[in-house]
N, C-alpha and C positions, 0 to 999 in steps of 0.2 A: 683318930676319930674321937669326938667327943661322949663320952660313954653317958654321959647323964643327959644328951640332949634326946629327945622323946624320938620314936620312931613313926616313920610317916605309915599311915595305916592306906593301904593299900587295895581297893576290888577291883578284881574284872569281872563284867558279865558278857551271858551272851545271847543274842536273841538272837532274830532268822539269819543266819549263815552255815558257814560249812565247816565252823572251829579252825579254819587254816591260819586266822589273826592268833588265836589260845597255840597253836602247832609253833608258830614264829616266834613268841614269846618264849614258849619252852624252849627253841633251838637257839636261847643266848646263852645256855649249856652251866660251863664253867662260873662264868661272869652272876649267874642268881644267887651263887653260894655268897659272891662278894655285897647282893644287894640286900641280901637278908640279915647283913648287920642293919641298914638302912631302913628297912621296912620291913609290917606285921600285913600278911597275905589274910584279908579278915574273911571275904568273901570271894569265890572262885568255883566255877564248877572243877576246877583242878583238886579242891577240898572239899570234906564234906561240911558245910553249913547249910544249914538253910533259910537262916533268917539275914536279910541285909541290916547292915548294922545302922546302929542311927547317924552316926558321924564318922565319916570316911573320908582323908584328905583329897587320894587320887583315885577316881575308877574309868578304866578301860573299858569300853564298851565296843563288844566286834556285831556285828549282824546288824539288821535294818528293820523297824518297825513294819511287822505283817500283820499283827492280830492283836484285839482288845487286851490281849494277856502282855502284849510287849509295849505296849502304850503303856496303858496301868505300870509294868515294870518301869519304865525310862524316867515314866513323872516319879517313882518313889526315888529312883538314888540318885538324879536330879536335885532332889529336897535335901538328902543326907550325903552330899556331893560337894567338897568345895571347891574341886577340879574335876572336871568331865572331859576325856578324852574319846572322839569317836577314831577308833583303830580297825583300818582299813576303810577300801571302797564300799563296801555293804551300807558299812554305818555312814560313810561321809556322801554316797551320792544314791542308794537303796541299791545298785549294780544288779548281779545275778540274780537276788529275792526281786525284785522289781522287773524281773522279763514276765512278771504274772500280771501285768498294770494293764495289757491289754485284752484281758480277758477278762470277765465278770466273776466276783466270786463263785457265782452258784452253778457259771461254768466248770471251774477248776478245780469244785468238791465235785462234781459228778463225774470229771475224768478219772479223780482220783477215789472216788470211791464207787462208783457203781456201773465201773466197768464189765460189760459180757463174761469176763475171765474170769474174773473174781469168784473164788467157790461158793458166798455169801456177801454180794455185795450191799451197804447202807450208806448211808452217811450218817457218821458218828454224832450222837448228844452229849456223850459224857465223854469228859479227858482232850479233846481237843478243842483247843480255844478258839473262839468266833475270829472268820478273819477280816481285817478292813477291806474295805471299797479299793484301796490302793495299798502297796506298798512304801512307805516314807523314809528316806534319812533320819536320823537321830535330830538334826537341829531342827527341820522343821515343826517337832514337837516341845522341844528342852533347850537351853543352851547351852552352847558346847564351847570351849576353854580352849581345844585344839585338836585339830583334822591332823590326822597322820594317816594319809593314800595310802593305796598300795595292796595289791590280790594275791597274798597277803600282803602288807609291810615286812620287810627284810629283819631278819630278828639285830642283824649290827643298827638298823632304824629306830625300833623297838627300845634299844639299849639306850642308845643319843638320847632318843628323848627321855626317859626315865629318870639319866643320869644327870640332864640338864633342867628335868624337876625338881630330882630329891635335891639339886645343888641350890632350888631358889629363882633359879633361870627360864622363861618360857624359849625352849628351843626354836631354831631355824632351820626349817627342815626343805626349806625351797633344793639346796642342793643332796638332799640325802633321800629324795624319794618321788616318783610321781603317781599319779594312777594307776594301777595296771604291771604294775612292777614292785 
């Protein structure tokens, strides 16, 4: 390896999902010790940061646009994004977040919050973020570099394409993944 060649700077984010895409990623185990000569992990809820950086070469993006706050999110690393990958179904087609699409929102805060059971039931003002009229995929807000399926994608998937990033290469993942696998 060429030691004085820069390291690709690297984020994942995540918005509405179930972190199973951030689970798959971590289960390439052994193999991250080999990517971390390769790459600096800037932003991740895997670390603590809080600020997304201004210039990020790759960022991973798992979960599906639900609320103003994931909008807002997607347009900034979008902007500080020279590759955007949507990893998994959530992000590439809104999947599981998007079984709420037939329900109104003002339905699906009032099941969730001011149900009979509830010892103090409201609906919250502060800390939870307004949610949109729909749930959306990532592309329909941003553009995206490359879909990688999959509930979650397979972390051997996860690796391919990484490895056929940091090589220069936009991977072909027609044989290494579909929807729903």
């Amino acid at each position: 390896m060429d030691t004085n060649k820069a390291k690709v700077r690297l984020a994942t984010v995540w918005l509405d999902g179930c972190s199973g895409c951030h689970m798959s990623f971590l289960d390439i185990d052994g193999a991250l010790l080999d990517l971390a000569d390769q790459i600096d992990l800037v932003y991740s809820p895997l670390v603590d940061l809080k600020k997304f950086p201004a210039e990020v070469d790759v960022t991973l993006i798992e979960g599906a646009i639900s609320s103003d706050e994931d909008l807002e999110k997607i347009k900034h690393v979008r902007a500080h994004t020279k590759l955007l990958v949507a990893l998994g179904d959530c992000s590439v087609t809104g999947n599981v977040p998007a079984m709420r699409n037939t329900f109104a929102v003002n339905e699906v805060m009032e099941r969730a919050y001011l149900d009979e059971t509830l010892t103090h039931p409201q609906i919250p003002s502060l800390v939870v973020p307004n949610l949109l009229p729909t749930v959306r995929p990532i592309h329909t807000a941003v553009k995206v570099d490359l879909f990688v399926p999959g509930c979650p994608p397979h972390a051997s998937t996860i690796l391919y394409a990484l490895t056929e990033l940091l090589q220069g290469r936009m991977p072909d993942l027609i044989a290494k993944t579909r929807f729903g696998a």
